[in-house]
Steps between C-alpha positions, in 0.01 A plus 500: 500500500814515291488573153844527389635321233862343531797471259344394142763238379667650170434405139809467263456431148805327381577608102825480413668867420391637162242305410235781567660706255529233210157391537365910462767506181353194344127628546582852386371423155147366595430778704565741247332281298201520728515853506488573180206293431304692812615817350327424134196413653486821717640755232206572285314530866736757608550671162081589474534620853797770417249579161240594731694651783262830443205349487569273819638799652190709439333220622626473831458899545134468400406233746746682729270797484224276555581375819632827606130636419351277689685505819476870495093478492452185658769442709501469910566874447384550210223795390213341581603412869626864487170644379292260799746606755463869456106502480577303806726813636218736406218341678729409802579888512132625478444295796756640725351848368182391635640341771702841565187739506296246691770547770487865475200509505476292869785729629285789436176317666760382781646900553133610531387292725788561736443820507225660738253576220161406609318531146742199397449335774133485480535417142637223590284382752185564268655326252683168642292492820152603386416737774280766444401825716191508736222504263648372176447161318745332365453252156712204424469374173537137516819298413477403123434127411688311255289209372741191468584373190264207363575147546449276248410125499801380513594665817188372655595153461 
């Protein structure tokens, strides 16, 4: 598929030499004319403006600080993402605390059981296995029941 484009023919506009500049010469006047009449309608705009250059300027520094104000607090970084990200932090580092001592704590139960201790060892197995010396009885409380939530109607149908 070819998408070039050939030779665009040329377009001459034929004026004779001098003409360009006579015609801008002879319309001179109307365009100042023009001008000025733009310019009378826009200088009592522009001269209130320059009266209340402080006020506009205070203005735009108020609603400045404004904006400011709010992106600081609400912003995608703002305080209040700061504030939920940091509780975040804090609960995120109390579970690697637990997380930590949990681990310790299965090291240690790992280290004693590896070593040839035999009152671990039949902790243990009275514990996880339920064995019991010749002669003793061993209870097992039953597993706890959680009744299921109630249905209502509507789930019935």
């Amino acid at each position: 598929m070819n998408l070039r484009v050939g030779r665009l023919p040329k377009i001459r506009i034929w004026s004779r030499p001098g003409t360009n500049l006579r015609t801008l010469v002879d319309r001179a006047p109307q365009a100042e004319a023009w001008a000025d009449r733009r310019m009378a309608t826009v200088r009592p705009v522009l001269t209130a403006l320059y009266g209340m250059r402080r006020r506009l300027a205070t203005a735009g520094v108020f609603i400045f600080t404004l904006w400011l104000f709010a992106h600081v607090m609400f912003g995608a970084n703002g305080m209040v993402v700061y504030r939920q990200k940091k509780a975040e932090y804090q609960n995120l580092q109390k579970q690697i605390d637990e997380l930590h001592k949990e681990n310790d704590r299965y090291t240690r139960q790992v280290k004693s059981l590896q070593t040839p201790n035999p009152t671990t060892i039949e902790k243990e197995a009275r514990e996880q296995l339920h064995y019991a010396r010749p002669g003793e009885v061993v209870y097992v409380a039953p597993p706890l029941v959680r009744p299921s939530p109630a249905g209502t109607n509507a789930a019935q149908k």
